[in-house]
N, C-alpha and C positions, 0 to 999 in steps of 0.2 A: 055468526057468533063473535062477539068481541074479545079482545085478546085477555080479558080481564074472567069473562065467563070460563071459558076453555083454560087456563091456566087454574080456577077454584074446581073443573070438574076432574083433572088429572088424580092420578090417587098416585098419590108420592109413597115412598118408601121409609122408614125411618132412618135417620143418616147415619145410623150403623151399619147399615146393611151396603151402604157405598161405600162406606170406607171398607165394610170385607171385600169388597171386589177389588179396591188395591191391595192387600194385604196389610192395611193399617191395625196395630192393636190397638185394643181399647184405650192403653194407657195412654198411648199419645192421642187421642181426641178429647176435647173439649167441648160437651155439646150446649148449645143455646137452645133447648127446646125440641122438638122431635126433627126437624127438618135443616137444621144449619146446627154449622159443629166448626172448631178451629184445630187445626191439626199444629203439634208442639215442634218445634226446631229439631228436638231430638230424635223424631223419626226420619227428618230430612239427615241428622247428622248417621244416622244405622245405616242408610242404603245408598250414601251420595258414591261410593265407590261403583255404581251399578253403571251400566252403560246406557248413553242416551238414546231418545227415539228421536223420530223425525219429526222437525219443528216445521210447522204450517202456518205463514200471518196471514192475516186476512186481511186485505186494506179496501182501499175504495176511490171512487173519482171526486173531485169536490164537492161537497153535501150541497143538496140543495132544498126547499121549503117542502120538496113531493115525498125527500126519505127513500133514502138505498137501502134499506135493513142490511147494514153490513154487519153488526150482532147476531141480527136472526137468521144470517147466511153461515157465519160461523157454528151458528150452535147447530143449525138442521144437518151440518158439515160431519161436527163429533157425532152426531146421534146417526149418520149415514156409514160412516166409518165402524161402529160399532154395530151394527144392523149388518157388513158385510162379514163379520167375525174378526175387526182386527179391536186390539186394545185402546181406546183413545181416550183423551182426558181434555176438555176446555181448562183454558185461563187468561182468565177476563177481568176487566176493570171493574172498581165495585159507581154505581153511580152516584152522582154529585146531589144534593135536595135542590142545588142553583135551576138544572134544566129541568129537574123533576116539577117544579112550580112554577118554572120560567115559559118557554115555547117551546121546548124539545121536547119535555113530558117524560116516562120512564125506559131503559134501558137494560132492560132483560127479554129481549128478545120481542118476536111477536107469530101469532096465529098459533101454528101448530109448533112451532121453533122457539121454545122461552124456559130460562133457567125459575127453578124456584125454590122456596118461597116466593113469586114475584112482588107482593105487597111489601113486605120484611126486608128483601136485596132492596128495593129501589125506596125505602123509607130509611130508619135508624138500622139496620144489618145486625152486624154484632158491635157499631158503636165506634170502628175503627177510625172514621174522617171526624167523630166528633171528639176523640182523644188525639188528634192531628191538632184543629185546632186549640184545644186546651194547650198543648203545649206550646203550641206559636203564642197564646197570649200570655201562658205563664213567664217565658220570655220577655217580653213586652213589658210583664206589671215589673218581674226583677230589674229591668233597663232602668224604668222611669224610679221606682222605688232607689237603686244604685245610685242615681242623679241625686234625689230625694233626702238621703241620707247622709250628702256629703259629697261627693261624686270622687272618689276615691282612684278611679281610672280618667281623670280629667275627660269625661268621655265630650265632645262638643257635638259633632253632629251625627244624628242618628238615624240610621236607612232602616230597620228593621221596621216590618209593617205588622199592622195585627192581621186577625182575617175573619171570615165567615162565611160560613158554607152556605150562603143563599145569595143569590143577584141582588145588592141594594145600587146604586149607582148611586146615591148622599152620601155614602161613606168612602167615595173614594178619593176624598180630600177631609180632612176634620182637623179642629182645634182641641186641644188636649190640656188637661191641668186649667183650665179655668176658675177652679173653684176660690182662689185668692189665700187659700193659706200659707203659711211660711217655708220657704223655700221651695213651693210649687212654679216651676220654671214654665210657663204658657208656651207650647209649639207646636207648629203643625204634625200633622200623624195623617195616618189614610189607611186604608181595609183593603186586602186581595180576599178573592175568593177563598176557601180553603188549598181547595185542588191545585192551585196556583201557588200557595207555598212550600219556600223552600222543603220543609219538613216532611211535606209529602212527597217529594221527590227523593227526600233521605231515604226513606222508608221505603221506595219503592225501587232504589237504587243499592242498599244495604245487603250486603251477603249474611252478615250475622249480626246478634245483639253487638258483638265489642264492635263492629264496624261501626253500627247506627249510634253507639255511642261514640266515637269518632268522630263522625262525619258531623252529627249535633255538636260535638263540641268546637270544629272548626268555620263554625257560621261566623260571617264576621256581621255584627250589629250595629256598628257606624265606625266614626274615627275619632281620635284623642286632639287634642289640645296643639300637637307636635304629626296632625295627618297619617298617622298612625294607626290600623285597624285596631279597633276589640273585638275579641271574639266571645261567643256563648263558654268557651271555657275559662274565660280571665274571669267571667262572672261566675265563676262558681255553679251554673244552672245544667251544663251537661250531664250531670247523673240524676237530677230531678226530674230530665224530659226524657229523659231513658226512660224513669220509673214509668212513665204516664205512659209510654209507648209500648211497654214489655209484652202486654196481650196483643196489641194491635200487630206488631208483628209476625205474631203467626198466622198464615194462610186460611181463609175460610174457604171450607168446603159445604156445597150442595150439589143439588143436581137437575137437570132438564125435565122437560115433561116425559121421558121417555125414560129417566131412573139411570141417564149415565153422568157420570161423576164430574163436577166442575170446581175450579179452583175460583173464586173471584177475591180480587186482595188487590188493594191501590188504587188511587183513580184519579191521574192527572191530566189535566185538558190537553188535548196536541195542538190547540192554535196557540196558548200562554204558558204551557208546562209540556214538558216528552211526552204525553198521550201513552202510556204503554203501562201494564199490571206488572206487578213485584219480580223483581229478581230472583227474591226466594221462589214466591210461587212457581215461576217459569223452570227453573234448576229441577224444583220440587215433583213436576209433574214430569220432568225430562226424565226424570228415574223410575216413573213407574205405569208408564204406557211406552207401547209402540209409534203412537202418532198424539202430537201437541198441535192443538188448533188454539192459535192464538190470533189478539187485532192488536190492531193500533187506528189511533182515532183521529177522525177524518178524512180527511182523502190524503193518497199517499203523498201527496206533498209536505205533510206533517207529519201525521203518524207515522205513516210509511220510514220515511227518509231519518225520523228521531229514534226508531225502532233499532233502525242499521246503522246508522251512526255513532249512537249513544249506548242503546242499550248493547247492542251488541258486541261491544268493545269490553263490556263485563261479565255478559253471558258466557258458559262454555262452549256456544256453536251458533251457528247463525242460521236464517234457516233455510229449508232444503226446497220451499216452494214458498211463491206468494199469491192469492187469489183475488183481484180486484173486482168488486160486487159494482153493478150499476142499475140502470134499467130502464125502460123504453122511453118514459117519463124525465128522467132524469138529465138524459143525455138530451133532449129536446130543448128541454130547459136552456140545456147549454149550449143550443144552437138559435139561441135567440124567443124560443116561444114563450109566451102568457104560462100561469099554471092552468087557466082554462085552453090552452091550446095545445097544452103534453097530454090530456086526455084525447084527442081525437089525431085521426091519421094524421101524418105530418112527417111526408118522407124527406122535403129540401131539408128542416129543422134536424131533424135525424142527422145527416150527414153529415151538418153543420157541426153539430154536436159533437161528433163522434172527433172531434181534434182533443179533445179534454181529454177521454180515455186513452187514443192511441199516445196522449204525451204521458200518462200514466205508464202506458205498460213499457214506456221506448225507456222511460226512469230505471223501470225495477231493473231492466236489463244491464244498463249502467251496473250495477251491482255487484252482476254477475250472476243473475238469479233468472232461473225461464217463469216468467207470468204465467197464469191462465185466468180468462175472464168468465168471471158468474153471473149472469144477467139474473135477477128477481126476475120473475115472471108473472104478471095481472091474469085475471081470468079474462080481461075484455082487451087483451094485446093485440096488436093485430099480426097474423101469422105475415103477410107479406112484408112486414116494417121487420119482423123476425130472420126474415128471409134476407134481404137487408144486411142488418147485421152482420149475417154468419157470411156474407160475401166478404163485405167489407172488411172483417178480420181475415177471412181466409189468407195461409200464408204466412200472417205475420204472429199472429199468437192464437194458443188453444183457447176452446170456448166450450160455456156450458150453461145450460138452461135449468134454474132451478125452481123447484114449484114445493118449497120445503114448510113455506108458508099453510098453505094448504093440508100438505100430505105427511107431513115431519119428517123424519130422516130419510121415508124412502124418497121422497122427492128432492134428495141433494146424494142419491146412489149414483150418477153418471159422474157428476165433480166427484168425488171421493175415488170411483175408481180412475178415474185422469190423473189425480193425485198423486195416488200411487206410485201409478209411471213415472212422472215428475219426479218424486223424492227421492226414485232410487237412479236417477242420471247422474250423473258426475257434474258438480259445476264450479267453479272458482269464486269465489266469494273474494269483493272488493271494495274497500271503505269510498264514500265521493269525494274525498279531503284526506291530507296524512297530518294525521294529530301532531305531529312537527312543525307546520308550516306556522305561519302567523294569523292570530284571528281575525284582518283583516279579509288573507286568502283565504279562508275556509268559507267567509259570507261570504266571498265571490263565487265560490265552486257552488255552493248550495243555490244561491240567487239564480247564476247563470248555467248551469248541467242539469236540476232539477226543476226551476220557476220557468228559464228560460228567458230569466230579463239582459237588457244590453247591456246592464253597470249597474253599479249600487252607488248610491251617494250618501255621505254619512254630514249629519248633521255636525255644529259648531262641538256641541257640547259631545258625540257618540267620538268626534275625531281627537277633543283631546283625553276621552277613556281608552281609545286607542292606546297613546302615549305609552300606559301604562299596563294595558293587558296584551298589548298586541305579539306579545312574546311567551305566553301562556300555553303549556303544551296540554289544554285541556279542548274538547269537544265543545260546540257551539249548539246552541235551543234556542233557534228561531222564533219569535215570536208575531207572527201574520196572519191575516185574515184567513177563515176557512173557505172563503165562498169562489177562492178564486186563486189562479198564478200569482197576479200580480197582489202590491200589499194593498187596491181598490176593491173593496167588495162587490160592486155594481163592475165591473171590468170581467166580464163573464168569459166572453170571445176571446181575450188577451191577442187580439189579432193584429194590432200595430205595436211595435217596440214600445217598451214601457222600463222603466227603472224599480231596482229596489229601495227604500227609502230610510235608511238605518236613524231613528230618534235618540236611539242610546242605549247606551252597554250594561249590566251589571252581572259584577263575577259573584257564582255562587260558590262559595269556598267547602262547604257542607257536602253540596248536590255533586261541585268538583264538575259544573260545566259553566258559561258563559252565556247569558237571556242577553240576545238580541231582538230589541223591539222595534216592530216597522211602521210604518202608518201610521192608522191611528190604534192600534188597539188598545183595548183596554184590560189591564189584570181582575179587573172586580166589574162583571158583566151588570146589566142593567134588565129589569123585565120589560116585555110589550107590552101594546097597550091593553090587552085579553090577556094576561098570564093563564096558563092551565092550575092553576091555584081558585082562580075562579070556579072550576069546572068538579076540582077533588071537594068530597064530602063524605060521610059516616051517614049509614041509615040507621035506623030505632035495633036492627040485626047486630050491628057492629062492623056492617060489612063495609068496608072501604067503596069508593065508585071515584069516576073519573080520572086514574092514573092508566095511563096508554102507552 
């Protein structure tokens, strides 16, 4: 059965009846329909004096075309947790419509492991990434309008980008004001993703309304006449992007196939944005379960590492375990096989492979956090490539076989009880950089402690942005390729010394970290030549098809 049938045959709950199971009153729920609801600040502000549970990430090895379901490890995780009688709560990224129509397709789980509404979370939600971008272009029209009308701030050149939540690669360079009228000023512009701007990173970095109104109003939008920043509040536009944002900050709740409670709220990419769900949300659920299963996106060289770096440095606690998901597949992959050749035995590949994960779990330790690894499990695995495995970690980290896919929470009951143990050891929790150093050193610690490259080399242009940030006592967001250590996507193996490639700097004064971009990435993704846009359709029913 497809993960699309099995998710319409679920029989959900009304999302009042999850929000009693936290003890949410009515007043603070906001419901969108029977099954998705936004819960108000002011329930966060009644109970934030409660004490926290234990926080669970969930991360991964770097993604590759076969798919780790590190989501659908997560969520079969909370629904496994709750099956043994402890309290637990997911909080998740909401997803982008870029991968939902792009090659990734949707993001709420799969099989028997998926959060719902699944059609609703992974289409328009409650609406929150498209009041993201409204307010990045409402910004955008005040700049050019500001220019327009006289330009009053002498502003001359202008960094702020608009966006759009879907993959175009045309707009990620465009000419603006063409139209020839009087004192329409013609200059280049260009489009990020949604998920990639600043804004949403405000939003998902914001402790409360005054903060995110704060941090909006200290975006800086280009420079004066005299190199001199403006920001969103010399423009006056800080409390109009408040207005727009006011709903979108508060956490939406739904829930799994199995009727337990999820927070999904934020959704920034971890190879061009911090990859991690809302501060609120995370605070939010720390107050009213025993155990928070939460991800970060990609494999932990992204997510992971922007999780504990970044987020962490805001959150109240960091967390008490991390679970790196992979799988027989995957890891093959990464020891050099075909995607037709991770389908069949392939024990040299295996081995090979298995250098990606073990630099994974040798990272989280860095930390100061004890790993354990969750293999996704195929029904056509092969039990000796399994056997394999569990040598080759023996020793150096815990392991665990999950078939949640299949069986939903009870088939992720042995990780959950490992967990456990885990969460209640003692461990010392360590940044990989001290927010003191200069932003030069912290892309060295990141590049060389967690990528593993020999040096980083910074372009003409990233060296003289140096100059001026390098003395910046804020937190660095790597911006690198997901497919791999190094910043080559096709550089699977990372097996001979390799450099990091620094292009250039920009500080985000809002976000209040520093986008370092390596390679080549790109901020505004591009479709394949198949987008799964092809594939989604509506039958005469109304029933949605082809989102996966």
């Amino acid at each position: 059965m497809e993960d699309i049938e099995i998710a319409r045959n679920a029989k959900l709950k009304n999302i009042r009846e999850i929000a009693e199971k936290l003890n949410i009153n009515e007043e603070y729920l906001e419901q969108y329909g029977k099954y998705k609801a936004k819960i108000s600040l002011d329930h966060y502000n009644k109970i934030k004096e409660r004490k926290n549970g234990k926080l669970i990430l969930v991360t991964a090895i770097n993604p590759t075309p076969l798919g780790e379901g590190k989501t659908t490890a997560a969520i079969g995780l909370a629904d496994a947790l709750s099956k043994i009688n402890k309290k637990a709560i997911l909080a998740l990224r909401e997803p982008s419509l870029g991968p939902v129509f792009g090659i990734k397709g949707g993001a709420t789980g799969g099989g028997h492991s998926q959060v719902a509404p699944m059609e609703d979370i992974n289409l328009h939600f409650t609406g929150d990434i498209h009041a993201i971008t409204t307010a990045n272009n409402l910004l955008s029209a005040i700049i050019d309008n500001h220019i327009w009308q006289g330009n009053e701030l002498n502003i001359e050149k202008v960094t702020w980008k608009r966006c759009l939540d879907l993959n175009d690669r045309a707009l990620r360079k465009v000419e603006i004001s063409l139209s020839g009228e009087k004192n329409m000023e013609p200059r280049e512009d260009g489009f990020d993703i949604t998920v990639a701007s600043e804004i949403m990173a405000i939003l998902c970095l914001a402790k409360d309304i005054k903060d995110l109104k704060r941090r909006l109003g200290n975006i800086v939008i280009g420079y004066n006449k005299d190199k001199e920043p403006v920001t969103c509040r010399d423009l006056k536009a800080d409390g109009s992007l408040t207005v727009i944002l006011k709903d979108a900050i508060n956490p939406n709740l739904v829930q799994t196939l199995e009727n337990n409670p999820a927070l999904i709220h934020g959704g920034p990419f971890a190879n061009i944005a911090h990859g991690c769900n809302s501060i609120i949300a995370t605070n939010m659920a720390l107050k009213m379960a025993d155990y928070v299963v939460t991800e970060a996106g990609f494999g932990a060289d992204l997510g992971a590492e922007k999780f504990l770096d970044i987020k962490c440095r805001l959150l109240e606690k960091s967390p008490d375990a991390v679970v790196i998901v992979a799988t027989l597949k995957a890891l093959k992959y990464h020891g050099g096989a075909s995607k037709d050749e991770c389908k069949d035995e392939n024990k040299e590949a295996l081995k090979k492979g298995m250098h990606n994960l073990l630099k994974h779990v040798e990272n989280i330790k860095k930390y100061g956090i004890e790993p354990i690894v969750a293999i996704n499990r195929y029904s056509n695995d092969s039990e000796e490539e399994l056997k394999l495995l569990a040598n080759e970690l023996e020793g150096i980290v815990k392991y665990s076989l999950l078939e949640n896919w299949q069986k939903g929470g009870e088939g992720a009951v042995d990780l959950a009880e490992k967990l456990i143990d885990i969460c209640n050891e003692k461990h010392e929790f360590k940044y990989i950089y001290d927010i003191n150093d200069t932003i030069e050193n912290k892309i060295k610690a990141v590049a060389q402690k967690i990528y593993g490259a020999e040096n980083v080399e910074f372009s003409e242009e990233a060296k003289e942005q140096l100059k001026t940030l390098n003395n910046l006592k804020l937190p660095i967001c790597i911006a690198k390729t997901q497919y791999s250590f190094s910043d080559n996507p096709k550089n699977l193996l990372c097996d001979e010394p390799f450099n990091i490639h620094v292009t250039e700097l920009k500080l985000k004064t809002g976000a209040e970290f520093v986008v370092v971009l390596t390679g080549k990435i790109m901020t505004m993704p591009g479709l394949p030549k198949r987008p799964a846009a092809e594939k989604i359709d509506i039958d005469e029913n109304g029933q949605i098809e082809g989102i996966f």
